[in-house]
C-alpha positions as CSV (number, residue, x, y, z in Angstrom):
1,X,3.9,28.5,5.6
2,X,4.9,25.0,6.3
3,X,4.2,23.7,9.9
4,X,7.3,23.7,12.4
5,X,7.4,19.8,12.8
6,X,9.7,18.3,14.9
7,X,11.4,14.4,15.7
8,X,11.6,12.7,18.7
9,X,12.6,9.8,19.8
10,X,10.2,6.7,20.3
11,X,10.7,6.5,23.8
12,X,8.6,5.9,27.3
13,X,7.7,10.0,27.0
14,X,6.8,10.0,23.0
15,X,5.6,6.5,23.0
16,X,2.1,6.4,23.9
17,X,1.3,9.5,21.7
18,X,2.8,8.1,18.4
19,X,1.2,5.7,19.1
20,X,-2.4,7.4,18.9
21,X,-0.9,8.3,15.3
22,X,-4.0,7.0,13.2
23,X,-4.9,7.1,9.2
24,X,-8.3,6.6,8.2
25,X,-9.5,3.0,7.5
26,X,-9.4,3.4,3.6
27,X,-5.7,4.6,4.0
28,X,-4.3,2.3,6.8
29,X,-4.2,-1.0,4.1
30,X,-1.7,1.1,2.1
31,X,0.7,2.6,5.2
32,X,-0.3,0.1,7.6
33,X,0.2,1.6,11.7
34,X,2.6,2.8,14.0
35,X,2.6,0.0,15.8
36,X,3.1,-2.4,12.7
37,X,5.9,-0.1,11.7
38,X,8.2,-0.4,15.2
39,X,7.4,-4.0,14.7
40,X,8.9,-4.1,11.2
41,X,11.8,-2.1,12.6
42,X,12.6,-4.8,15.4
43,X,12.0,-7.9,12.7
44,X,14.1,-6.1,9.9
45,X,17.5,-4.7,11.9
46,X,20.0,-5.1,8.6
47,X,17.3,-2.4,7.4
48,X,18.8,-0.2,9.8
49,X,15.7,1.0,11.2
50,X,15.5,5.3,11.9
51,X,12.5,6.1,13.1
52,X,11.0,9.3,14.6
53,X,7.5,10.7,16.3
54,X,6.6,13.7,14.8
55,X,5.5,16.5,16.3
56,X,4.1,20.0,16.8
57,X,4.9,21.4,19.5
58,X,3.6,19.1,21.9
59,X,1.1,17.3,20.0
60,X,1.7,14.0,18.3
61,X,1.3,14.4,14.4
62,X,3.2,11.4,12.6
63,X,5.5,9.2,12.3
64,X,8.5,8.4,10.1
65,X,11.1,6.0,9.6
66,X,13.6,5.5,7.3
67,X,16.5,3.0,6.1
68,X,19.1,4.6,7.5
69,X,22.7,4.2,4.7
70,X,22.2,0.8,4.1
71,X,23.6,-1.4,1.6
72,X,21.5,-1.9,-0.7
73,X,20.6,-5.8,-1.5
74,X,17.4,-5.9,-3.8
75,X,14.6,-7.0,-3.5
76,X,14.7,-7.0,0.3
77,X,16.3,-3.9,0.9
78,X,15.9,-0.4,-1.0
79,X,19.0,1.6,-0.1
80,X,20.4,3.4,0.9
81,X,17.8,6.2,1.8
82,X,14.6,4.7,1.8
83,X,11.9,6.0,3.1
84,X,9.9,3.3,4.5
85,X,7.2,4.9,6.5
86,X,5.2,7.9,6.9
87,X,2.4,8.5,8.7
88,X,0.4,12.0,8.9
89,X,-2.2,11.5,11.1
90,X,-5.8,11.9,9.8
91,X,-7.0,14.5,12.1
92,X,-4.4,16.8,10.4
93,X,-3.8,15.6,6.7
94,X,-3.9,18.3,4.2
95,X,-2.6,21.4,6.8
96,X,1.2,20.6,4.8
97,X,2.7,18.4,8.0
98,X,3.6,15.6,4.6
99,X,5.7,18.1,3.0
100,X,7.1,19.7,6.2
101,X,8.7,16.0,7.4
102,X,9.8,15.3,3.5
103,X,11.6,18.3,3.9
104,X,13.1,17.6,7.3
105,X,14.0,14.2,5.9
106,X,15.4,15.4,3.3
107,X,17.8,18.5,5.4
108,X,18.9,15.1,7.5
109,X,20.0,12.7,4.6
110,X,21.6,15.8,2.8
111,X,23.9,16.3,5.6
112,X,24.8,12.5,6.1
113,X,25.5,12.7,2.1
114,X,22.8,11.0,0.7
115,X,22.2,12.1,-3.2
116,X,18.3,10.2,-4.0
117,X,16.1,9.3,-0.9
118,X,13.8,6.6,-2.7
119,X,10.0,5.6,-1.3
120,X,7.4,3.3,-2.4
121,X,3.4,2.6,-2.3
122,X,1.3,0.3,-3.5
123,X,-1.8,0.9,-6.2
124,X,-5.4,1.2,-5.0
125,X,-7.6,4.6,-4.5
126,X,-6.2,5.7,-1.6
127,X,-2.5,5.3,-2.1
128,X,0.0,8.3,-0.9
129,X,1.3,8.4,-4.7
130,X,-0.5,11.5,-5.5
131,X,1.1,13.0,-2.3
132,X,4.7,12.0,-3.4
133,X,4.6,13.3,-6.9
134,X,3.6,16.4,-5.3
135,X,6.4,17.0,-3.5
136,X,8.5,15.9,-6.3
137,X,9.1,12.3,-6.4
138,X,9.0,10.6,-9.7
139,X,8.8,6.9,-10.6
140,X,12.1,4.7,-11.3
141,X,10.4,2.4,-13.6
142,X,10.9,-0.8,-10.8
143,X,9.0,-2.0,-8.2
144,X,10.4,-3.5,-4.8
145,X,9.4,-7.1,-3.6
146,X,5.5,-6.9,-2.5
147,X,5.1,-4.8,-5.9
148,X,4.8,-1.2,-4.9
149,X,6.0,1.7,-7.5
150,X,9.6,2.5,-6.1
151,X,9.9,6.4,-6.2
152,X,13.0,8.6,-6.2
153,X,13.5,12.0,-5.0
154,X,16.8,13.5,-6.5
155,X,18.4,15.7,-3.8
């Protein structure tokens, strides 16, 4: 049974505890942090930057964000669904909280109308590639501007 995860706002009540959102070291050059993430969010607006704490009842367990419906305009910008972070925190990888937000994600994007919600990672031994081929992503054959495999997810 897949954990009952929910979103939250990044506010002054969620934000310290996303914020204690951690990867392990190996992983973190591949996802990067929560705090690099709201950064990207504030540097990158025509991204339109959604992004959510995740949580389990009331325990902080990721972290996701997305390009909210945005035009596309390659190689900047993946669009229009693009999900451009996720972070499971390490303390409880592998207990099916990565498949329980792709599966909110996805219930959210199906409603707004979105068709393919698209993702990326870059090579090395700890990339989440594995992890999105296994909840059914497959390669598109490009790569987006720092050279990560673009992924699609057909809804």
């Amino acid at each position: 049974m897949s954990p009952n995860v929910a979103f939250r706002e990044v506010d002054e009540q969620t934000l310290a505890a996303v914020l204690s959102v951690t990867l392990t070291a190996e992983q973190e050059p591949y996802v990067g942090t929560v705090a690099e993430a709201l950064e990207e969010a504030r540097e990158l607006p025509e991204g339109k930057p959604w992004y959510r704490a995740v949580f389990d009842g009331e325990l902080a367990v990721g972290f996701v964000m997305l390009s909210w419906n945005v035009p596309p305009n390659p190689p900047e910008i993946i669009g229009p669904w693009y999900l451009w972070k996720l972070i499971v925190d390490s303390r409880y990888q592998g207990r099916g909280y990565g498949r329980a937000i792709i599966e909110k994600v996805v219930e959210i994007v199906r409603a707004e109308g979105a068709e393919t919600l698209l993702t990326s990672y870059a090579l090395g031994s700890d990339n989440p590639g594995p992890f999105y081929q296994h909840v059914g992503f497959s390669p598109t054959g490009e790569v987006n501007i720092d050279g990560e495999i673009i992924v699609a997810l057909k809804l």
